[in-house]
PQR file with spaces between the fields and no chain letter, atoms N, CA, C, O and H, PARSE charges and radii, in Angstrom:
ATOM       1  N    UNK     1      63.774  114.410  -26.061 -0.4000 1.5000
ATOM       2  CA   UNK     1      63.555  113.279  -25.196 -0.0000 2.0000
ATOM       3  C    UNK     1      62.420  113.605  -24.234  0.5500 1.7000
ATOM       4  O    UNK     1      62.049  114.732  -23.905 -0.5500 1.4000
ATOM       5  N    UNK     2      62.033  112.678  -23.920 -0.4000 1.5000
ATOM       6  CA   UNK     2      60.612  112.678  -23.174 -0.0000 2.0000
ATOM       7  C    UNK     2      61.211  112.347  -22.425  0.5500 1.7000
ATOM       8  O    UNK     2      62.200  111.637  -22.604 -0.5500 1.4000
ATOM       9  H    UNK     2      62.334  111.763  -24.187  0.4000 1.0000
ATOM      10  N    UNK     3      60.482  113.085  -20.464 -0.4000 1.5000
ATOM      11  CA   UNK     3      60.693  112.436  -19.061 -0.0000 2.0000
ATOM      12  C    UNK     3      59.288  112.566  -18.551  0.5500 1.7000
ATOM      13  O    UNK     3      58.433  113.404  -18.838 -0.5500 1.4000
ATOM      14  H    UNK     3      59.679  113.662  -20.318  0.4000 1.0000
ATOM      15  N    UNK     4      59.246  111.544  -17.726 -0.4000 1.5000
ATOM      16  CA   UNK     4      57.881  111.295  -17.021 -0.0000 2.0000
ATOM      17  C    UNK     4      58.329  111.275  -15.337  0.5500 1.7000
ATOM      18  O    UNK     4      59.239  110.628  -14.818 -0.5500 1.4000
ATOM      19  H    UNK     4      59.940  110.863  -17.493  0.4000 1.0000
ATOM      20  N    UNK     5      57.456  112.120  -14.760 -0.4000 1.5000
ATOM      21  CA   UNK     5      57.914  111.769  -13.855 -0.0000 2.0000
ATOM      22  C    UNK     5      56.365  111.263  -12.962  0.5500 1.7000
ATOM      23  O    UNK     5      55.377  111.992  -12.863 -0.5500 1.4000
ATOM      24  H    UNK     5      56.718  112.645  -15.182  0.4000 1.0000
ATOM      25  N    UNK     6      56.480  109.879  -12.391 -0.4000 1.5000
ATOM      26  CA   UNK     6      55.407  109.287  -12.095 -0.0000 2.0000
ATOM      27  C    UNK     6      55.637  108.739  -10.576  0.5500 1.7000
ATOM      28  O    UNK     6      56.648  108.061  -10.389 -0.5500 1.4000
ATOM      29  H    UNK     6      57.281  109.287  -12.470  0.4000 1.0000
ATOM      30  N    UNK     7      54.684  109.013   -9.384 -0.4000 1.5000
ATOM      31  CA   UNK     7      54.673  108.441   -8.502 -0.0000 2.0000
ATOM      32  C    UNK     7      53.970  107.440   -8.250  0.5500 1.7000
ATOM      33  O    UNK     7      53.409  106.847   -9.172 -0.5500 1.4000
ATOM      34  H    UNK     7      53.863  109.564   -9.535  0.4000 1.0000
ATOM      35  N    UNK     8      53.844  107.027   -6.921 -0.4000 1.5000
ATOM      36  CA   UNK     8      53.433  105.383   -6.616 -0.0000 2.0000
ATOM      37  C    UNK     8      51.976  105.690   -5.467  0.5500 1.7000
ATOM      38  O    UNK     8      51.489  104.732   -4.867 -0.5500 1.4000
ATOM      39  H    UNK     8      54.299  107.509   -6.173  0.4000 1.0000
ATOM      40  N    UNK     9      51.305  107.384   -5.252 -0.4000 1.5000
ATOM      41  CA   UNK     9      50.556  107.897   -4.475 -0.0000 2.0000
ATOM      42  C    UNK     9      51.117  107.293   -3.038  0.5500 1.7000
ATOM      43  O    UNK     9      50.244  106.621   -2.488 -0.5500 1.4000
ATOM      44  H    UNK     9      51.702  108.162   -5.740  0.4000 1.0000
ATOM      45  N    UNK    10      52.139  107.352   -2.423 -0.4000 1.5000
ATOM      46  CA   UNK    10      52.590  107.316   -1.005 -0.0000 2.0000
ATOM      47  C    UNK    10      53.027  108.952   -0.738  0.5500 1.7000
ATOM      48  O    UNK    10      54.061  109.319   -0.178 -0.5500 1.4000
ATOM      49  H    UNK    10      52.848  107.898   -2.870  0.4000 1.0000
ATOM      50  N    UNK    11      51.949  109.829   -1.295 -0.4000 1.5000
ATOM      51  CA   UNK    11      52.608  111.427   -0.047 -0.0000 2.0000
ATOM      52  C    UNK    11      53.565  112.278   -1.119  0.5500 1.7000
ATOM      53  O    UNK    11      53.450  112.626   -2.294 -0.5500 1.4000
ATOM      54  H    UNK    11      51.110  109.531   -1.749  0.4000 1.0000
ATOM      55  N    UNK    12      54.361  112.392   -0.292 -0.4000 1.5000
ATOM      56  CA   UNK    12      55.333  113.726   -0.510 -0.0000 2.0000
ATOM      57  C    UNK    12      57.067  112.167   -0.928  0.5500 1.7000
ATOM      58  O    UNK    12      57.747  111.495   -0.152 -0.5500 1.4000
ATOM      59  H    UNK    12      54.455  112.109    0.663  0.4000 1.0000
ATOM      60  N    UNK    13      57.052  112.270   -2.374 -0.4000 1.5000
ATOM      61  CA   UNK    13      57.959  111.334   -2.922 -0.0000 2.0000
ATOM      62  C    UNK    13      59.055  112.046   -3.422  0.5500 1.7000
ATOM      63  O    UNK    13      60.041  111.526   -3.943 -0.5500 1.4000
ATOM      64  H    UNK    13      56.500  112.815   -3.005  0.4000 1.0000
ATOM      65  N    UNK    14      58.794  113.728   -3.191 -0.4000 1.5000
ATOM      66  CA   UNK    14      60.033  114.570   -3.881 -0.0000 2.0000
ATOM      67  C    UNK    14      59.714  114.763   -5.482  0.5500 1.7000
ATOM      68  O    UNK    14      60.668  115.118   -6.174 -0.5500 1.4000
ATOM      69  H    UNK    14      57.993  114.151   -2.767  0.4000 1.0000
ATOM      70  N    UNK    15      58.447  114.557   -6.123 -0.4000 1.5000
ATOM      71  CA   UNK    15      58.172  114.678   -7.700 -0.0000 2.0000
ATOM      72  C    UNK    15      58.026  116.325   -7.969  0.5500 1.7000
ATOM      73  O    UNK    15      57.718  116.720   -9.094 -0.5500 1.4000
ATOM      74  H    UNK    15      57.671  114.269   -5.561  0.4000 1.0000
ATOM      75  N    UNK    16      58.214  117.061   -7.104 -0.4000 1.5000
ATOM      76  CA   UNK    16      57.916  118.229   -7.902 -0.0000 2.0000
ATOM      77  C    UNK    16      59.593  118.636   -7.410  0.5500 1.7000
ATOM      78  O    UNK    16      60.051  119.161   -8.425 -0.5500 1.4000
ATOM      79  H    UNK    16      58.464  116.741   -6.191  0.4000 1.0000
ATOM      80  N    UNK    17      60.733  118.634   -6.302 -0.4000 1.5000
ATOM      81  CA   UNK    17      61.485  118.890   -6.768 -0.0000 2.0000
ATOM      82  C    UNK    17      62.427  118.113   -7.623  0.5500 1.7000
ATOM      83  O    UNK    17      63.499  118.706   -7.745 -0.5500 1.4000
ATOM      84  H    UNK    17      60.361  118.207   -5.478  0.4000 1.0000
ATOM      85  N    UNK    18      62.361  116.801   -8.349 -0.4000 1.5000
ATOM      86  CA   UNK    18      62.340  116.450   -9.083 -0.0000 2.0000
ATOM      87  C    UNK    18      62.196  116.934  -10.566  0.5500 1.7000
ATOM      88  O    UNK    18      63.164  116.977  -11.325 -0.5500 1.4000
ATOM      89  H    UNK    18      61.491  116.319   -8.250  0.4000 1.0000
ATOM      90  N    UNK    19      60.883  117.309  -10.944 -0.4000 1.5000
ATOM      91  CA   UNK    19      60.285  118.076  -11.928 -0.0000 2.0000
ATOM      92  C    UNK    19      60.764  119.338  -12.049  0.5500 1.7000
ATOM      93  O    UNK    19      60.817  119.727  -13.215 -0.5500 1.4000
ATOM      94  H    UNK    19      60.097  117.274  -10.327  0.4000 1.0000
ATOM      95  N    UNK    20      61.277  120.407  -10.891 -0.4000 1.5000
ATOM      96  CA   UNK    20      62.190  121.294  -11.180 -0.0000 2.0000
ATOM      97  C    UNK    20      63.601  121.695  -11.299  0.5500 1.7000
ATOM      98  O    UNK    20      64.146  122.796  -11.388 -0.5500 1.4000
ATOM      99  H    UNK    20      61.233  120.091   -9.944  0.4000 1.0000
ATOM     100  N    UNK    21      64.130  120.219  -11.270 -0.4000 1.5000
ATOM     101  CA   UNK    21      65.579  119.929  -11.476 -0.0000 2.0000
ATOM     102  C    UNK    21      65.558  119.757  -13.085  0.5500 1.7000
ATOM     103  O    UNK    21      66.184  120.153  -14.068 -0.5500 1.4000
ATOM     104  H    UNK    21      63.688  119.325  -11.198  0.4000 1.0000
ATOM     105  N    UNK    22      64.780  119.171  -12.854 -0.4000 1.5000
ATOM     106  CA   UNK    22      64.407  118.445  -14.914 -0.0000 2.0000
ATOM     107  C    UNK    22      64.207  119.567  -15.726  0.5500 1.7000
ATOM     108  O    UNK    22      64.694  119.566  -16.857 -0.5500 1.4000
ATOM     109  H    UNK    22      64.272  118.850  -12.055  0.4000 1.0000
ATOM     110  N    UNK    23      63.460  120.679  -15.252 -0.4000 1.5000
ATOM     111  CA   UNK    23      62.399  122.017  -16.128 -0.0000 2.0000
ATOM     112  C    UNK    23      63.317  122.936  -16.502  0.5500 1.7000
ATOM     113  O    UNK    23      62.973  123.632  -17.456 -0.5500 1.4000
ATOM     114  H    UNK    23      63.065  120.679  -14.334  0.4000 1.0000
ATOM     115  N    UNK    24      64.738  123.217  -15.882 -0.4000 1.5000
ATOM     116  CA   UNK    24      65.975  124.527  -16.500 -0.0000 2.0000
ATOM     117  C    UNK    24      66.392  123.476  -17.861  0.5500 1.7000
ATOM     118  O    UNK    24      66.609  124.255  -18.789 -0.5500 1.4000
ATOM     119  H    UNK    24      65.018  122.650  -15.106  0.4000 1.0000
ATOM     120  N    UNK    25      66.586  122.083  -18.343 -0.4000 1.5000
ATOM     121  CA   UNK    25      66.437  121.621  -19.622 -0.0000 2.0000
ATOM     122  C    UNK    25      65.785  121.360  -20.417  0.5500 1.7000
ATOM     123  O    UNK    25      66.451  120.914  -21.351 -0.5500 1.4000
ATOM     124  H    UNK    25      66.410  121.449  -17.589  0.4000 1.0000
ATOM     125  N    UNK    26      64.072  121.387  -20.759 -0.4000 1.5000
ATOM     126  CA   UNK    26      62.754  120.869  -20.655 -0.0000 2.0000
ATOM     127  C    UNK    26      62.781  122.231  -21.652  0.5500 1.7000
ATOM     128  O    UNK    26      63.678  123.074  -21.697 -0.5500 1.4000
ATOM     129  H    UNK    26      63.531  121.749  -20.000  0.4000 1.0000
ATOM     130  N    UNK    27      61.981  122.210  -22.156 -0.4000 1.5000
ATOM     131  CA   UNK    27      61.044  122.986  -23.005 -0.0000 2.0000
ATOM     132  C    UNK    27      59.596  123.275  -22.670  0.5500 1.7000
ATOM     133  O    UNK    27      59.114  124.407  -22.700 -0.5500 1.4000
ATOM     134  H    UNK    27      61.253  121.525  -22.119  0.4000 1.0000
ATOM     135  N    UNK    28      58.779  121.915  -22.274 -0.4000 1.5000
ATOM     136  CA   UNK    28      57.790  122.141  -21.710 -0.0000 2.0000
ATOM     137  C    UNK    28      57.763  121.038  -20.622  0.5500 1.7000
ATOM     138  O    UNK    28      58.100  119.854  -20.641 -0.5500 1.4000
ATOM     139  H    UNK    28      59.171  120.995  -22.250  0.4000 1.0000
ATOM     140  N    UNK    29      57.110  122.050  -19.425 -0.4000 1.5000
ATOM     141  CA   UNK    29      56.516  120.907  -18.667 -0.0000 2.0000
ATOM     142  C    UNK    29      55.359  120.880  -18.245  0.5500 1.7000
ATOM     143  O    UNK    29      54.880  122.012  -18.318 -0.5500 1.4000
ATOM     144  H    UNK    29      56.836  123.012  -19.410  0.4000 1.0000
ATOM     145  N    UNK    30      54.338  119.818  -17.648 -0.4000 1.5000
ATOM     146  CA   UNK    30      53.219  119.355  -17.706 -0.0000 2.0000
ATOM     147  C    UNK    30      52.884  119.062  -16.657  0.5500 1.7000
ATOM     148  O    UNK    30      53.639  118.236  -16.144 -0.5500 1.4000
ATOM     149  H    UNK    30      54.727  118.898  -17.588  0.4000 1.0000
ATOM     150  N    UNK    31      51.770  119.469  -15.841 -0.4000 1.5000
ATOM     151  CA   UNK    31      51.966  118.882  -14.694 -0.0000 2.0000
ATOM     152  C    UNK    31      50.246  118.350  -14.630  0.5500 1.7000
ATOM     153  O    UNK    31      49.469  119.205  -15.054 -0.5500 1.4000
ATOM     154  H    UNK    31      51.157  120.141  -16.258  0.4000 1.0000
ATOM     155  N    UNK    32      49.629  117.088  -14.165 -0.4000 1.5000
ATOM     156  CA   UNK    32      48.050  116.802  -14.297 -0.0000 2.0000
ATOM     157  C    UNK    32      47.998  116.219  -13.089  0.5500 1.7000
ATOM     158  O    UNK    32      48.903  115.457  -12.751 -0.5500 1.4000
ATOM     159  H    UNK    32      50.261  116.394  -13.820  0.4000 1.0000
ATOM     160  N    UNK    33      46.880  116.502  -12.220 -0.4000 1.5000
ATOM     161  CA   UNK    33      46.275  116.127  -11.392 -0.0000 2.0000
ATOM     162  C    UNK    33      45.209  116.301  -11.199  0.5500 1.7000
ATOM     163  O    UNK    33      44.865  117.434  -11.535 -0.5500 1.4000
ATOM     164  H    UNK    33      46.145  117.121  -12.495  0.4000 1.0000
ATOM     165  N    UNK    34      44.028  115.381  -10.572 -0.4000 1.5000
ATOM     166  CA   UNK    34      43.212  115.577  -10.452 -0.0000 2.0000
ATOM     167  C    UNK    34      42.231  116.734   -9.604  0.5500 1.7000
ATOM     168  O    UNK    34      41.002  116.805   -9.594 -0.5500 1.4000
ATOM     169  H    UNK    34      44.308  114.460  -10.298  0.4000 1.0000
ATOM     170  N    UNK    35      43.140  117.518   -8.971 -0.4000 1.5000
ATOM     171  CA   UNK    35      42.464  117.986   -8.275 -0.0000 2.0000
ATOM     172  C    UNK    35      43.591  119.302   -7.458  0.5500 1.7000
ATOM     173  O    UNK    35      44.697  119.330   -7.997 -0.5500 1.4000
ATOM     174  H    UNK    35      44.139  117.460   -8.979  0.4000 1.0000
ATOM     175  N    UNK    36      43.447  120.141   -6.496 -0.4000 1.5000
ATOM     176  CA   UNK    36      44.318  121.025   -5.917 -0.0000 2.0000
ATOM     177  C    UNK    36      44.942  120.895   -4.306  0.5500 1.7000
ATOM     178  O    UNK    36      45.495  121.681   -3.537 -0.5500 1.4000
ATOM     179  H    UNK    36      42.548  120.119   -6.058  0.4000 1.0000
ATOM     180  N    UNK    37      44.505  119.361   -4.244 -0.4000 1.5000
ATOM     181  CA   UNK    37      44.541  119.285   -2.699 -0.0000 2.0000
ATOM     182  C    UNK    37      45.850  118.573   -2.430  0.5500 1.7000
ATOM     183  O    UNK    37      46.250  118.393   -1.280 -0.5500 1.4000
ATOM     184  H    UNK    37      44.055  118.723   -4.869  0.4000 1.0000
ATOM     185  N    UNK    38      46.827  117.981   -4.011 -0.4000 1.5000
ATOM     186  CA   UNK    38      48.324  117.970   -2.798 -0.0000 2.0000
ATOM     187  C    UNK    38      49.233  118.899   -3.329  0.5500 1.7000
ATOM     188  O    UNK    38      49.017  119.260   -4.486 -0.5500 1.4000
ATOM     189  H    UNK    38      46.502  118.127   -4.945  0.4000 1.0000
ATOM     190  N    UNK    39      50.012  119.274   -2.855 -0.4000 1.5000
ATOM     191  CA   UNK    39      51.093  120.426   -3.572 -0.0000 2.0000
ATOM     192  C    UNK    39      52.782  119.734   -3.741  0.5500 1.7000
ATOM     193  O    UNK    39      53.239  118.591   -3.732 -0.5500 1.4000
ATOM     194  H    UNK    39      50.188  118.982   -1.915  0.4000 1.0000
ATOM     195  N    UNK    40      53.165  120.652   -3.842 -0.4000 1.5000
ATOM     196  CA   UNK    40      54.511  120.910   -4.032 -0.0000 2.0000
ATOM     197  C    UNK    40      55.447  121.905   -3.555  0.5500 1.7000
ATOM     198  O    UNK    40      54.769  122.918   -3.727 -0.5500 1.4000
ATOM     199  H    UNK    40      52.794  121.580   -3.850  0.4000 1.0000
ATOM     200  N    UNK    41      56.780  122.386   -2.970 -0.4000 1.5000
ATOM     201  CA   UNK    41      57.215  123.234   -2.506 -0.0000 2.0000
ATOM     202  C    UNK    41      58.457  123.635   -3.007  0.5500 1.7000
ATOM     203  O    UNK    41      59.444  122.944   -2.754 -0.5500 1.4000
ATOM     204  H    UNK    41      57.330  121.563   -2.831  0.4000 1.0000
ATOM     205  N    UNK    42      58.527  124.380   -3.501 -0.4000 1.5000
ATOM     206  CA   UNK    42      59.564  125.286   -4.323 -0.0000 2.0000
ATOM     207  C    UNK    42      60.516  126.020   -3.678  0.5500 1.7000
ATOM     208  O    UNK    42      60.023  127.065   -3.253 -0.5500 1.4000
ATOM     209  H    UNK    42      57.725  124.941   -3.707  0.4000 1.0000
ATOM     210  N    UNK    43      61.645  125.908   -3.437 -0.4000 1.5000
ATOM     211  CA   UNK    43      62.905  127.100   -2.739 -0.0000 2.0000
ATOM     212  C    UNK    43      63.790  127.111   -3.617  0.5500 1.7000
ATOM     213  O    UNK    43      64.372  126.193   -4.195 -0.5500 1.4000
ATOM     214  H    UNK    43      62.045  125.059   -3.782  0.4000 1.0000
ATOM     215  N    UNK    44      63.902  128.787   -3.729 -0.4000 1.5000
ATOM     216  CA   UNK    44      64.656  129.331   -5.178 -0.0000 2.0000
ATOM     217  C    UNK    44      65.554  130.372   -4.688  0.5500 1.7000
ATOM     218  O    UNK    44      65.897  130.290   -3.509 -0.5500 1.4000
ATOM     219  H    UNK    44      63.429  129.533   -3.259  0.4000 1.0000
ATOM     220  N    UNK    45      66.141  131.669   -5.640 -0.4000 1.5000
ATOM     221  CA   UNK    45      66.445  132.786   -5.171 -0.0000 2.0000
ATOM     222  C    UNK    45      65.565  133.216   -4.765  0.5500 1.7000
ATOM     223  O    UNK    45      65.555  133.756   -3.659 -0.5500 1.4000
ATOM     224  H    UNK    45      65.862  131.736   -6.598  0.4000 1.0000
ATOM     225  N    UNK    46      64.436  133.106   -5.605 -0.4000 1.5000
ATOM     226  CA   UNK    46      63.262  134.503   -5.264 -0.0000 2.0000
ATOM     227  C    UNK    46      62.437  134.189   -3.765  0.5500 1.7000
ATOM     228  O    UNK    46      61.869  135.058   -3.104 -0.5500 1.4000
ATOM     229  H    UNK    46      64.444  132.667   -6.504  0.4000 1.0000
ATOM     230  N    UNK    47      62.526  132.676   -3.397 -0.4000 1.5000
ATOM     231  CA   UNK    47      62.140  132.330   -2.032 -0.0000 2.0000
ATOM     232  C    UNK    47      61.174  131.058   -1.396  0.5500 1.7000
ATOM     233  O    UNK    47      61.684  129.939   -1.455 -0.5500 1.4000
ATOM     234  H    UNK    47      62.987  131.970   -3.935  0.4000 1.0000
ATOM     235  N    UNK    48      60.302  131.133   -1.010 -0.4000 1.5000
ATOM     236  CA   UNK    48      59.877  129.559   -0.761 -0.0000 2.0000
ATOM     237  C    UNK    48      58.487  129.475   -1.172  0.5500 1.7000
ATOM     238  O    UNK    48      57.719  130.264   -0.623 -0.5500 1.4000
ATOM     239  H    UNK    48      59.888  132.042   -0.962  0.4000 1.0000
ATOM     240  N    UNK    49      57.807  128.312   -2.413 -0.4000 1.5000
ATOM     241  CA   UNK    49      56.879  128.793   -3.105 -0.0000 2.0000
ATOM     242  C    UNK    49      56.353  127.233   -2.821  0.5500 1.7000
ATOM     243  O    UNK    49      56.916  126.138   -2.832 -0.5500 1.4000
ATOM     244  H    UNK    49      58.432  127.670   -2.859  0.4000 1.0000
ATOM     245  N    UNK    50      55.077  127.655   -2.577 -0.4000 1.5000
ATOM     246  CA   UNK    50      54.148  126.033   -2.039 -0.0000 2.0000
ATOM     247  C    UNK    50      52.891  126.042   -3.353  0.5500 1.7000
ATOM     248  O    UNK    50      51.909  126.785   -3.349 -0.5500 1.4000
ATOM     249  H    UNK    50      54.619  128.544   -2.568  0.4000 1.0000
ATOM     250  N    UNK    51      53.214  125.053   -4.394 -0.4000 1.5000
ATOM     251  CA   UNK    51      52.470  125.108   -5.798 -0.0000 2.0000
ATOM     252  C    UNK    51      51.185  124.497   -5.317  0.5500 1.7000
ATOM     253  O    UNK    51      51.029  124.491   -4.096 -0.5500 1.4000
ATOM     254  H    UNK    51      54.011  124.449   -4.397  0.4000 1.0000
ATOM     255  N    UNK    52      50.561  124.158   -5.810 -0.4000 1.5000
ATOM     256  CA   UNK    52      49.126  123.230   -5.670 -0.0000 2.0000
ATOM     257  C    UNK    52      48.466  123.236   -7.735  0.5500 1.7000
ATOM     258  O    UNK    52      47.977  122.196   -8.179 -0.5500 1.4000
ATOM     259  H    UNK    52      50.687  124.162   -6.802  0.4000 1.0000
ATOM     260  N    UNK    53      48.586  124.418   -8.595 -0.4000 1.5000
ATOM     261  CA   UNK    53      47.607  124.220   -9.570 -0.0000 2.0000
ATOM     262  C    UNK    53      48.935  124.447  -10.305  0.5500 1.7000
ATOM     263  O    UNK    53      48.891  123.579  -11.176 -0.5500 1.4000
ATOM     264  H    UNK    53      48.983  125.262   -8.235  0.4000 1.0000
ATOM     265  N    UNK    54      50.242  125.198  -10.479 -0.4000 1.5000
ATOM     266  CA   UNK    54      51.171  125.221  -10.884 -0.0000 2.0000
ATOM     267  C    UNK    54      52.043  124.594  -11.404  0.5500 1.7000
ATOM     268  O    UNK    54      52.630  124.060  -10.463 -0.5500 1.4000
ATOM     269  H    UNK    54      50.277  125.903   -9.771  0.4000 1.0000
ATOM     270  N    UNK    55      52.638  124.233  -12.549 -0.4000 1.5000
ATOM     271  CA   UNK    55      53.913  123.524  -13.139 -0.0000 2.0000
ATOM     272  C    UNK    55      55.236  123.807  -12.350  0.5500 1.7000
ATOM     273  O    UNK    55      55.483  125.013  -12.342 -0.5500 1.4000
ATOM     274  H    UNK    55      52.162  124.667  -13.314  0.4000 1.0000
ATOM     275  N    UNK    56      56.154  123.049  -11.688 -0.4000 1.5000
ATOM     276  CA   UNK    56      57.286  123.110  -11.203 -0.0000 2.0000
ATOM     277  C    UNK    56      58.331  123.853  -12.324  0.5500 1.7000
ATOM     278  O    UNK    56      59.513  124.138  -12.128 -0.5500 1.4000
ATOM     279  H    UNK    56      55.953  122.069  -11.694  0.4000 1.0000
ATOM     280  N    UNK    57      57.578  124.064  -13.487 -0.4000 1.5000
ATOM     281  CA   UNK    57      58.285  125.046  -14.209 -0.0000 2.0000
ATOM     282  C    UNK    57      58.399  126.140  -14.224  0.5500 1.7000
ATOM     283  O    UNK    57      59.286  126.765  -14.806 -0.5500 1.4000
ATOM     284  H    UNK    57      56.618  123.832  -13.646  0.4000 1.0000
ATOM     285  N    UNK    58      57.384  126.636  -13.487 -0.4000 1.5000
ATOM     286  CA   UNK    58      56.638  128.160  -13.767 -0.0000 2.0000
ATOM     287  C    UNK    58      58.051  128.773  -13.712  0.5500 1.7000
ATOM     288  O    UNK    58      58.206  129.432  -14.740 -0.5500 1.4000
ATOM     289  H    UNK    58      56.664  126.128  -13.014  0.4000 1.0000
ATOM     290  N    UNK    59      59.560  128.837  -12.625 -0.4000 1.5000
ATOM     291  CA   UNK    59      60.163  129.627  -12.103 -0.0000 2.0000
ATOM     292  C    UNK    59      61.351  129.748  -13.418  0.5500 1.7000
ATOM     293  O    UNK    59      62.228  130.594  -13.243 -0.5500 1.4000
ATOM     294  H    UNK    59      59.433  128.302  -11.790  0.4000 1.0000
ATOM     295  N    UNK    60      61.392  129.060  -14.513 -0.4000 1.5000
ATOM     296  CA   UNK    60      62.218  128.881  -15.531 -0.0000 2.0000
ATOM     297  C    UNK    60      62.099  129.434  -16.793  0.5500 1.7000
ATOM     298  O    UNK    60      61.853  128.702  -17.752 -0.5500 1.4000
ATOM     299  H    UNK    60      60.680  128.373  -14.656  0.4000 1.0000
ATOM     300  N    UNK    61      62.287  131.038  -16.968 -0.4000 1.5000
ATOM     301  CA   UNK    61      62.038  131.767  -18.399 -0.0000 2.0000
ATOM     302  C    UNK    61      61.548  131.022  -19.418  0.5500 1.7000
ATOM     303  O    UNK    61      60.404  131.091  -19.868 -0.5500 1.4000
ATOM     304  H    UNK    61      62.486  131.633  -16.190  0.4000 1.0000
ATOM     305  N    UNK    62      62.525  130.225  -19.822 -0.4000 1.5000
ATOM     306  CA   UNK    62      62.337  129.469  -21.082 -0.0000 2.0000
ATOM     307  C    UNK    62      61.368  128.704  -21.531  0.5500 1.7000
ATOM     308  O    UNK    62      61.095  128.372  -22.684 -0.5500 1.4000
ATOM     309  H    UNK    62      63.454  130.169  -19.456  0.4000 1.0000
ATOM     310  N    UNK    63      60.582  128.307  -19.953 -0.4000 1.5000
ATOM     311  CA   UNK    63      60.295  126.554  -20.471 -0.0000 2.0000
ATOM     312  C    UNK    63      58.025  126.918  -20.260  0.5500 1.7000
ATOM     313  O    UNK    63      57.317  127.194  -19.291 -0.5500 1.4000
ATOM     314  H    UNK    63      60.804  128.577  -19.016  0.4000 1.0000
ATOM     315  N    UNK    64      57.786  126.723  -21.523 -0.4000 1.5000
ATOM     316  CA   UNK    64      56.149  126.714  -21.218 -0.0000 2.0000
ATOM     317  C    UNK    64      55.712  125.808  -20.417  0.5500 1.7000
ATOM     318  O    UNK    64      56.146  124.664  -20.283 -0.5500 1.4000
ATOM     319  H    UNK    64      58.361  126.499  -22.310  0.4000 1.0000
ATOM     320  N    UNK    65      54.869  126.300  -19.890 -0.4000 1.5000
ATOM     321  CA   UNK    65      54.329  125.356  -18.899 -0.0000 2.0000
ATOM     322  C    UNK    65      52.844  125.427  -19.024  0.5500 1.7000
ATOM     323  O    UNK    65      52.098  126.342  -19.371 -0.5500 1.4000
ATOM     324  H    UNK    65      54.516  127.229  -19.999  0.4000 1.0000
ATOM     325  N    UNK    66      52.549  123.752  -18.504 -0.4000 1.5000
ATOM     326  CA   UNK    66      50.631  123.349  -19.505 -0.0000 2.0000
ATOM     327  C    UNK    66      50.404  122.916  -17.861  0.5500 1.7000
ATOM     328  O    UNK    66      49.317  122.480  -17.482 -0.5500 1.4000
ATOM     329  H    UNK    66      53.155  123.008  -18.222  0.4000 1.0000
């Protein structure tokens, strides 16, 4: 099954922890933007990770990330 996860460009909408709720079932995830200037913020075991060029997958053994 395919998931998309698509915002509406209003800011910080919660799509990347979103995208890493989705990525421990996912196989691959994908992440495209144009550019490195908005991010995402990650809190895990390993600790608090602020993405910008990164897949919200990266933190999930299994799952490739494009």
């Amino acid at each position: 099954m395919v998931k998309a996860i698509v915002g509406a460009n209003w800011g910080d909408e919660g799509k990347g922890k979103i995208t890493d709720m989705f990525a421990d079932s996912s196989d691959i995830v994908i992440r495209f933007q144009g550019g490195a200037n908005a991010g995402h913020t990650i809190i895990n075991h390993y600790g608090k990770f602020a993405l910008h060029q990164l897949p919200s997958g990266v933190f999930h053994q299994s799952v490739t990330n494009v």
